[in-house]
C-alpha positions in Angstrom: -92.2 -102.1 -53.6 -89.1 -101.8 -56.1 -91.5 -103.0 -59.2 -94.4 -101.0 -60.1 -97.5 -103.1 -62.0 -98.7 -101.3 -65.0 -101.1 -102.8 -67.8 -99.1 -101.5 -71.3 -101.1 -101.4 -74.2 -99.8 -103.7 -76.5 -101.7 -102.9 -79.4 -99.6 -101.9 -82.1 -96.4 -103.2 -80.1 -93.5 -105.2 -81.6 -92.4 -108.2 -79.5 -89.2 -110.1 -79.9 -88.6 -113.2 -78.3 -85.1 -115.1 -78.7 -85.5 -118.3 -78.5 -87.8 -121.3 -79.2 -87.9 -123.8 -76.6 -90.0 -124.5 -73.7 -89.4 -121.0 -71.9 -89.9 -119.4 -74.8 -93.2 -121.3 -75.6 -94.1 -120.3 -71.8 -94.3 -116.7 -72.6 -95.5 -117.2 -75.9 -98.6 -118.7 -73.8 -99.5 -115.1 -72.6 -98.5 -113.2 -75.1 -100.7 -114.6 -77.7 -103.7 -113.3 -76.2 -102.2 -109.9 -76.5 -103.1 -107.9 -80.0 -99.2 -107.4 -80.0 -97.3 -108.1 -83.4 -94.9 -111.0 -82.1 -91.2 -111.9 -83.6 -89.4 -115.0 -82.8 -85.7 -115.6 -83.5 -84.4 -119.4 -83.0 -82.4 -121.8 -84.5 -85.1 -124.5 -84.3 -88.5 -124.0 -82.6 -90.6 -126.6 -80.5 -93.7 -128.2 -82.3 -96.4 -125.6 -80.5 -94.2 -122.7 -81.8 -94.3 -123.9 -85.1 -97.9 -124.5 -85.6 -98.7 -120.6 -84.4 -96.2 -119.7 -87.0 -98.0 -121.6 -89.6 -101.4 -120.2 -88.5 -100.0 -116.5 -88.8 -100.1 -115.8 -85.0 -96.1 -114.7 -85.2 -93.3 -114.6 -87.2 -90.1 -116.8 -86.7 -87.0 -116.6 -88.2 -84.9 -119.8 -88.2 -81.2 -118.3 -87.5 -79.0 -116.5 -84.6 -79.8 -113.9 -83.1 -78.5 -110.3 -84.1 -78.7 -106.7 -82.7 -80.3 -105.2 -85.6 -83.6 -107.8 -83.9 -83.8 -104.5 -81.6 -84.5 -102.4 -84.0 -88.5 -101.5 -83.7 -88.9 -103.3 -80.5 -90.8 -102.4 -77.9 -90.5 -105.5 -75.7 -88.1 -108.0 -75.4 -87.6 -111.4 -74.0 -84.4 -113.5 -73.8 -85.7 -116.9 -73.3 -83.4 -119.3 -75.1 -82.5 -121.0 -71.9 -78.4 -120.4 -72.4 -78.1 -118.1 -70.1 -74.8 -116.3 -71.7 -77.2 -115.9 -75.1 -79.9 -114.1 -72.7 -78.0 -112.4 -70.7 -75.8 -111.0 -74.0 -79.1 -110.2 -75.5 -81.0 -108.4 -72.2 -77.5 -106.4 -72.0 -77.8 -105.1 -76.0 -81.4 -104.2 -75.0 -80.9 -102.4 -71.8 -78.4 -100.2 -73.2 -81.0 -99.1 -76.3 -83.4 -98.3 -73.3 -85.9 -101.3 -73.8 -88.0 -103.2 -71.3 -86.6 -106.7 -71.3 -87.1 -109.8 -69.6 -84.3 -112.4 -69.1 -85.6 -115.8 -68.2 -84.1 -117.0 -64.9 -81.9 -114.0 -64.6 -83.1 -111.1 -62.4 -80.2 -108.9 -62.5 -80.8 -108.9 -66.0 -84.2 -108.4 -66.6 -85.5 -104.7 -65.6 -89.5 -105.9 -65.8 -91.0 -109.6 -65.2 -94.2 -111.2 -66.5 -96.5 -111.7 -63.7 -99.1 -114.4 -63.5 -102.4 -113.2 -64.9 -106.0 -114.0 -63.6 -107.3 -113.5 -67.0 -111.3 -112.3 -67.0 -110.9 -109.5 -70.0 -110.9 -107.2 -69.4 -110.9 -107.4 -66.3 -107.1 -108.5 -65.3 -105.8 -109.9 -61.9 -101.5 -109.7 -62.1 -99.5 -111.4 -59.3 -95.5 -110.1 -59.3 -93.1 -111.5 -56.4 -90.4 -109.2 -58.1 -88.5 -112.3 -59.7 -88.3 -114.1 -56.1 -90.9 -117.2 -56.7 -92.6 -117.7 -59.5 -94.1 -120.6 -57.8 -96.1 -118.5 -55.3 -97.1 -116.2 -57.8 -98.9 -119.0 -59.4 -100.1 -120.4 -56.2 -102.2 -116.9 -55.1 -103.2 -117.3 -58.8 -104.9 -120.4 -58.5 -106.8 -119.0 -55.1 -107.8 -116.0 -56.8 -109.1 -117.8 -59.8 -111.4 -119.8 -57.7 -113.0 -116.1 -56.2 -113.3 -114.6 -59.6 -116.5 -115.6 -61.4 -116.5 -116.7 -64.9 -119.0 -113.5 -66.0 -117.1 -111.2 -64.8 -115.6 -109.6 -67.9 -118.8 -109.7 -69.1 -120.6 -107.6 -66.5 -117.5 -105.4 -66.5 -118.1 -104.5 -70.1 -121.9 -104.2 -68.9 -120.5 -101.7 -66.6 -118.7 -100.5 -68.6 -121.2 -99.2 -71.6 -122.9 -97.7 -68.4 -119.6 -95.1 -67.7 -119.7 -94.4 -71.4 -123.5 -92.3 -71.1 -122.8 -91.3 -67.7 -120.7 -88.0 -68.1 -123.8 -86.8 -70.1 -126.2 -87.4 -67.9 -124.3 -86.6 -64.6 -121.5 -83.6 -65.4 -120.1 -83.1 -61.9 -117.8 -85.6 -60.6 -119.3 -85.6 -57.1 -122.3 -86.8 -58.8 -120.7 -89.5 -60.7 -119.2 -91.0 -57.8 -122.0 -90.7 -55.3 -123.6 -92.7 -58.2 -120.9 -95.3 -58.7 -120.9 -95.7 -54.4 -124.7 -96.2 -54.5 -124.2 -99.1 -57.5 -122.0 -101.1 -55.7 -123.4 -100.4 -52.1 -124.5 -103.9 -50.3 -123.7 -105.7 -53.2 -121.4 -108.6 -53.4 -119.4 -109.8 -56.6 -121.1 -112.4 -56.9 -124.9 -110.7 -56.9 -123.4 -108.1 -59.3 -122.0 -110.6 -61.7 -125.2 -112.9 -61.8 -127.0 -109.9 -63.4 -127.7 -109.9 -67.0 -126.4 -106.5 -69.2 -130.9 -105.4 -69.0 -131.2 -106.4 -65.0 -127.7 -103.7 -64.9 -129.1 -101.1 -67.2 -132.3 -100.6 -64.9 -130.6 -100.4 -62.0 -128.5 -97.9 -63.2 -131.4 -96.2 -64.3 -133.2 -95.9 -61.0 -130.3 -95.1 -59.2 -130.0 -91.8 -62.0 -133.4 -91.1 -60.9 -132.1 -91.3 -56.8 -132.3 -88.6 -54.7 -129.1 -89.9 -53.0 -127.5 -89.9 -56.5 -128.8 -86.5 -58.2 -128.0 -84.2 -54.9 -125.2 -86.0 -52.9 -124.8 -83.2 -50.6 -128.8 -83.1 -49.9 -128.3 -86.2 -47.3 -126.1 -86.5 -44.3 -123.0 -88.1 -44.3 -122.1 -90.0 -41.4 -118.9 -91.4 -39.2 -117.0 -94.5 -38.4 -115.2 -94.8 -35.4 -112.8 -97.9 -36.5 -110.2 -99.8 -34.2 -107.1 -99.6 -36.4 -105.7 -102.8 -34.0 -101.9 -102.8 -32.8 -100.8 -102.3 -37.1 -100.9 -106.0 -38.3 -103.7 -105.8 -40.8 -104.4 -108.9 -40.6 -105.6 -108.4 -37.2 -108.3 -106.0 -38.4 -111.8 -106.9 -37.9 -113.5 -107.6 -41.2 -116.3 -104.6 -40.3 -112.8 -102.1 -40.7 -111.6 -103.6 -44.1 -115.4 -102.8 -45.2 -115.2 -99.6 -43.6 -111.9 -98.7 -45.1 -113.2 -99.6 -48.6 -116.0 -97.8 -48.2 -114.6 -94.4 -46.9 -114.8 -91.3 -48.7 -112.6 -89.6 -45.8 -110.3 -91.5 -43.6 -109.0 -89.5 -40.5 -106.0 -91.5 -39.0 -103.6 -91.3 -36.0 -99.8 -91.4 -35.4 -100.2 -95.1 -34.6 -101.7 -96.7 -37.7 -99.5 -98.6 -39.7 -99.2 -98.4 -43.6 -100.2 -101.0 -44.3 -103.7 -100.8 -42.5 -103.8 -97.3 -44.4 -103.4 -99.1 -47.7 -106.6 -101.4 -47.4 -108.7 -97.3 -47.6 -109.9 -96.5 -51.5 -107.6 -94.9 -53.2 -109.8 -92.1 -54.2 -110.7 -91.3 -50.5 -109.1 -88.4 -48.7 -106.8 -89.1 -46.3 -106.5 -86.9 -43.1 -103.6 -87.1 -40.8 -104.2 -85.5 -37.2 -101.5 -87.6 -34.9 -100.4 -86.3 -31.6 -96.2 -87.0 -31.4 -95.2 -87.5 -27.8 -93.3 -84.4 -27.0 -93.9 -82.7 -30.7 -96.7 -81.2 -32.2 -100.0 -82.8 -32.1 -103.3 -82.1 -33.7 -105.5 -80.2 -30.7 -108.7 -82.4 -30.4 -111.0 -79.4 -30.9 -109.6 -79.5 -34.2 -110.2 -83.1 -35.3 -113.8 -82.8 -33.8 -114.4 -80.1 -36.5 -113.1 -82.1 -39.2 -115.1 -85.1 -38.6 -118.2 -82.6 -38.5 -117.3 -80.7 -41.8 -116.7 -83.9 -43.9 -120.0 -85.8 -42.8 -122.2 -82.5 -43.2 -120.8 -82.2 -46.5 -122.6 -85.8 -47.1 -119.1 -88.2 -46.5 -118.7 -91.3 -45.2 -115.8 -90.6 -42.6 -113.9 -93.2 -41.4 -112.3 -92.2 -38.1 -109.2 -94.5 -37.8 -107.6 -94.8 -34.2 -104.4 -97.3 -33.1 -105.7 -100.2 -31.5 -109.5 -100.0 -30.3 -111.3 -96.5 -30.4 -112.5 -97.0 -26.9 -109.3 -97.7 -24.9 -107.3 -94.6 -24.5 -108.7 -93.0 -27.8 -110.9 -90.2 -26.7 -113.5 -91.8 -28.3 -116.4 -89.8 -26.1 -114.9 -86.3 -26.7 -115.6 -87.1 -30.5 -118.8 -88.8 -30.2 -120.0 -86.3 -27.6 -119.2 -83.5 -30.5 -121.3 -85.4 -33.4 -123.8 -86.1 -30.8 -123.9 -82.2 -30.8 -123.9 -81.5 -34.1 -126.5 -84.1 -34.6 -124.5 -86.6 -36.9 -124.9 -90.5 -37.0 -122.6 -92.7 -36.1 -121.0 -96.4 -35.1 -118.2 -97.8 -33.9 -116.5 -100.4 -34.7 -113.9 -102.1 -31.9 -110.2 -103.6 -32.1 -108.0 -105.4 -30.9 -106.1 -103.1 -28.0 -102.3 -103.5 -27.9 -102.8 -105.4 -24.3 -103.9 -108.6 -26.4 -101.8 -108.2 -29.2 -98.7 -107.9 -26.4 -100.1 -110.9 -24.5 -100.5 -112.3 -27.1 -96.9 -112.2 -28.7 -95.2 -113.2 -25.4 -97.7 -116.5 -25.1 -99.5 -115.1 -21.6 -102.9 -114.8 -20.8 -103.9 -111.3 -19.5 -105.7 -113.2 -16.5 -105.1 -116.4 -15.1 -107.3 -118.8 -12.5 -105.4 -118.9 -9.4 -103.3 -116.0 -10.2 -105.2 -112.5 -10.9 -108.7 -111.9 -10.9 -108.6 -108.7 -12.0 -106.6 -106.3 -14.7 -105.7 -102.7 -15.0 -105.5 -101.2 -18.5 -104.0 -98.0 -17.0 -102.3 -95.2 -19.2 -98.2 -93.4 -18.1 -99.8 -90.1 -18.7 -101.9 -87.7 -19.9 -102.3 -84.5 -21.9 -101.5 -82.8 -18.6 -98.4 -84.6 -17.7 -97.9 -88.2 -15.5 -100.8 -89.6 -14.0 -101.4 -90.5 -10.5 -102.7 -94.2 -9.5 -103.2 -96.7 -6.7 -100.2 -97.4 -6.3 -100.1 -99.2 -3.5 -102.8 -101.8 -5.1 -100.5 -102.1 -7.9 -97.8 -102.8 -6.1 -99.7 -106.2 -4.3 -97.5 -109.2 -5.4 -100.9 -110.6 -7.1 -101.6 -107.4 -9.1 -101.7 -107.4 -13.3 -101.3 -104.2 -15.1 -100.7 -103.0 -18.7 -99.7 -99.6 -19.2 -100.7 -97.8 -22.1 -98.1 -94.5 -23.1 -95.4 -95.7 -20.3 -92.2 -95.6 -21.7 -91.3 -91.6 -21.1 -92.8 -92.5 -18.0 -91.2 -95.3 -16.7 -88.7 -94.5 -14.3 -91.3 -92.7 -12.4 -94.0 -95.6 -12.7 -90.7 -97.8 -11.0 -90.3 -95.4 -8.5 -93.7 -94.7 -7.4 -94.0 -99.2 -7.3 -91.0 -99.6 -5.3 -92.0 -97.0 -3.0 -95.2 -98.6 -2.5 -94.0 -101.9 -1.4 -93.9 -104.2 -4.4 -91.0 -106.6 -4.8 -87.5 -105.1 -6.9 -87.8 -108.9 -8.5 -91.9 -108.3 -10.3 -91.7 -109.4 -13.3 -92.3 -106.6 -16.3 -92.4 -106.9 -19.4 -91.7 -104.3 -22.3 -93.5 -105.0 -25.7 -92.5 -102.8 -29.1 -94.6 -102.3 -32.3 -96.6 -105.4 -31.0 -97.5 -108.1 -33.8 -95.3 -105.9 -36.4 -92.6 -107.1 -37.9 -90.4 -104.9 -35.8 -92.2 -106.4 -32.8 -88.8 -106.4 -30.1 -90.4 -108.0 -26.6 -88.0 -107.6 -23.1 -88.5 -109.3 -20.6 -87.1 -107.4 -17.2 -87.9 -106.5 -13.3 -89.1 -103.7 -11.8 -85.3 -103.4 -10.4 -84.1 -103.4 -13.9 -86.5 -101.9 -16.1 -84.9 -98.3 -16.8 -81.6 -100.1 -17.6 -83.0 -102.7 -19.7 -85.4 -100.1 -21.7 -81.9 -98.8 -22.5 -80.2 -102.0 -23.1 -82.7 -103.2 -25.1 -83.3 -99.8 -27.5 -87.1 -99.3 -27.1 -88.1 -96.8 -28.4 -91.7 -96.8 -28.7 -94.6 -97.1 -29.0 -94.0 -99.8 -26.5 -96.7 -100.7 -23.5 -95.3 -102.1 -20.1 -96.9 -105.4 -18.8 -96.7 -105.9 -15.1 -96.5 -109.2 -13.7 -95.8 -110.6 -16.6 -93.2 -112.7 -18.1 -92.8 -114.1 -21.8 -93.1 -117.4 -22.0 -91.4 -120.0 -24.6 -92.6 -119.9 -27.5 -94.1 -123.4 -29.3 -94.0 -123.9 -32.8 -95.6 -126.7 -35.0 -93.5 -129.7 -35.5 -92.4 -129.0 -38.9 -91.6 -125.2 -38.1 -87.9 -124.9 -36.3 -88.2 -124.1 -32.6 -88.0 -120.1 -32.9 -87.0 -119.0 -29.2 -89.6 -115.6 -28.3 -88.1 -115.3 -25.0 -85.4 -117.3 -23.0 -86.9 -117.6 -19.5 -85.9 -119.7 -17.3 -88.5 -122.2 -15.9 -88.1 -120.9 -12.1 -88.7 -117.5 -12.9 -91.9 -118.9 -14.4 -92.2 -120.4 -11.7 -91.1 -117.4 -9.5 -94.3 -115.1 -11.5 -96.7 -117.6 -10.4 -95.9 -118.0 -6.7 -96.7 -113.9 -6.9 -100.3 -113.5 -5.4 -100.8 -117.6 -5.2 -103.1 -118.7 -2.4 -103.1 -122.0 -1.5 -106.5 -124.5 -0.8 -106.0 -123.3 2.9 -106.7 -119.3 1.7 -102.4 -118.8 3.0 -100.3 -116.8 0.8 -97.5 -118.5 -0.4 -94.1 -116.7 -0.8 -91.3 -117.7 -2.2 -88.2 -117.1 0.3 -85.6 -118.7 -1.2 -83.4 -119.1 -3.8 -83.0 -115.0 -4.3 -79.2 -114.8 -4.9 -77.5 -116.9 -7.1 -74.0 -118.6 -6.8 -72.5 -115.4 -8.5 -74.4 -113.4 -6.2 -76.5 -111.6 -8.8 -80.0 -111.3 -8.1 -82.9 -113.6 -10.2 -83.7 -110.0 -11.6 -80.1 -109.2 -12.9 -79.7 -112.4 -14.6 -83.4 -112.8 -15.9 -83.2 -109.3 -18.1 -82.8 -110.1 -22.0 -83.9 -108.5 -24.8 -86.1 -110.9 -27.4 -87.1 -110.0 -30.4 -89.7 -112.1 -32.0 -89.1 -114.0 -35.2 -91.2 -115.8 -38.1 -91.8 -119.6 -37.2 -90.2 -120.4 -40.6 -86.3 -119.4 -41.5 -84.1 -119.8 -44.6 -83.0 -123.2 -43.7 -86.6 -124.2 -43.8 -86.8 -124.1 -47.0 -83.5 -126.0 -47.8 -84.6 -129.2 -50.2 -87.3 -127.3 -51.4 -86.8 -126.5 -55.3 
């Protein structure tokens, strides 16, 4: 984010705006709801300019523009719509240190206007840093339509609430438990159908509320939440509520920032990751923070990678509340095996093909981990492996020692369904070389038996190729563990060298990184 939003006070503020056509008018729009003393300079201005003049809403001066216009300013805006006037005047006004807007030039301006959802004084701005306009007014219009109409109103309701409170509640622990318990269960749209009496009496029982009055007095509790694979839009709607609600929020190595930003601002955040190889958070340790924040009456959310209960430790934590006699739930997400399957376009398990799958993990506190390996290595077998990249060439060995076929399919998923997703698809022959080829780094999960498939986009969205595989080798993944209607395993004996001698595995190693349906190009025509 290379723009912060701030809300400046503009009462008191000089404005100057050059110029007195349409753009000008357009920011005229907004800035006449501001208290701000407003001064146009224009040659001529357009018929809505000149009826606020005459009603005493701004000033306008019919002549060119001159430096000494700077002088007082707090605000300026270059909207003449000749862009070597604007950008002249957004230079002069840089230089004296002011905040000034250039219309249509970005380079220029050093702040833009958002669009506003205006419910005073409660204020919604949308900014896409001077890249669309258009969009900004589009997630106007759908956040308009959630807003409702009273809702400045019941703000200010709200608001003469926070004025006696301080009095009446001195610590700010109180004053927050009390704020929690006032919007607890309660929806926008409840809260705003209240009239300013119906509010006052609520707040007036909850001042009265045990809960309220001695925060500490009643137990907190914890949240166990599936952080999913790092998309946040993958996140179940119980975790954004969680998140919102959390007065602690205990998180891993693995959860992305922007799953971290949906958490309350106010709420402490808690970072106890384990780095492979580097130091890590001993789990005796986390246990006694969950218990410390939830005894001192916290809601503590406990934010793992993917879903709590896959790989997560989830009952050396829950046994240790259990212990210490603290409540509890757990809510599950999605586990980087769907998120993976999902981005390559497989299913986990397919009729005809696998009737079972292995979530396995590479290793464990203690080291590598020992498996069936012999089971795994049965053409028809379907694995994901959790924490396998360090482990890798050891998980090939063990496979290939076992019996399973150099040519098995496996595939390598990165940072699945993040915009730094890479997927490669390999063999069990070439998987150390293509890890290296293909510069994974982690955290990455190996998919065995599994090959990405091409990728289909809607009509109107360019083909966007996820993964390059040929058809036979498709074909090649399937005939692996196939039985026929007769109960015969079918095999496919043929076709294992090409005409350069390389084998299907050599040539059928690439490295794909995923990419959004729509590019640049889509967009040409569009205005």
């Amino acid at each position: 984010m290379r723009y912060l939003p701030i809300h400046i006070d503009l009462q008191h503020t000089d404005i100057l705006i050059v110029g007195g056509g349409a753009m000008a008018e357009a920011k005229l729009r907004t800035l006449l709801t501001t208290p701000a003393r407003l001064f146009v300079i224009a040659d001529s201005i357009s018929q809505n300019i000149q009826d606020w003049a005459k009603a005493g809403k701004l000033s306008w001066e019919s002549r060119a523009f001159s430096p000494a216009d700077l002088d007082g300013k707090q605000l300026v805006y270059a909207a003449s719509g000749n862009s070597v006037q604007d950008k002249a005047v957004a230079k002069l006004a840089k230089r004296r240190g002011l905040l000034v807007n250039a219309a249509d030039d970005k380079v220029g301006s050093n702040f833009f206007s958002p669009a506003i959802v205006d419910r005073s004084p409660v204020s919604v701005s949308i900014g896409t840093e001077g890249q669309s306009p258009g969009m900004a007014r589009l997630i106007k219009s759908e956040i308009e339509a959630l807003l409702p109409a009273s809702l400045g109103k019941t703000t200010e309701y709200l608001g003469a609430v926070r004025k006696t409170l301080p009095q009446k509640r001195p610590q700010f622990s109180s004053r927050l438990s009390f704020w929690k318990a006032m919007f607890k269960a309660q929806s926008l749209a409840s809260l705003c159908a209240l009239d300013q009496a119906s509010i006052a009496d609520k707040a007036e029982d909850l001042l009265n509320s045990d809960e309220t009055i001695s925060p500490q007095s009643h137990k907190g509790r914890v949240t166990l939440v599936g952080g999913g694979p790092g998309n946040p839009d993958l996140l179940t709607r119980q975790a954004v509520r969680a998140l919102e609600a959390a007065d602690v929020i205990v998180y891993d190595r693995l959860i992305s920032k922007a799953v971290l930003a949906l958490g309350r601002r106010e709420a402490e955040y808690i970072y106890v990751g384990k780095e492979p190889n580097g130091p890590s958070a001993p789990q005796e340790s986390i246990n006694a923070v969950l218990i410390k924040y939830a005894q001192e009456g916290h809601h503590v959310v406990r934010l793992k990678g993917g879903d709590p209960l896959i790989f997560g430790r989830a009952d050396e934590e829950l046994a240790a509340l259990d212990a210490a006699n603290i409540p509890f739930d757990i809510y599950p997400g999605i586990t980087a095996a769907s998120a993976s399957a999902a981005s390559i376009g497989r299913s986990l398990t397919t009729r005809g093909v696998n009737t079972a799958l292995t979530l396995l993990s590479g290793h464990d506190a203690k080291g590598y981990v020992e498996h069936d390996w012999a089971q795994l290595a049965l053409p028809a077998a379907r694995a994901v492996i959790y924490m396998g990249l360090g482990a890798s060439s050891r998980i090939r060995a063990q496979l290939l020692s076992h019996g399973a076929r150099p040519d098995t399919p496996v595939t390598i998923v990165e940072n699945a369904s993040l915009p730094t997703q890479k997927i490669v698809g390999s063999s069990l022959e070439m998987l150390s070389s293509d890890i290296t080829r293909g510069d994974i780094t982690g955290p990455a999960i190996l998919m065995l038996g599994y090959t990405p498939r091409l990728a289909k986009r809607p009509s109107k969205a360019p083909q966007t190729q996820l993964a390059n595989i040929r058809e036979q080798e498709h074909e090649q993944q399937k005939t692996h563990g196939h039985k026929n209607t007769h109960g015969q395993q079918k095999t496919q004996r043929h076709g294992l060298a090409s005409r350069n001698g390389q084998r299907p595995a050599q040539r059928q190693s690439r490295v794909f990184e995923s990419a959004i349906s729509l590019d640049q190009s889509s967009f040409q025509g569009f205005g």
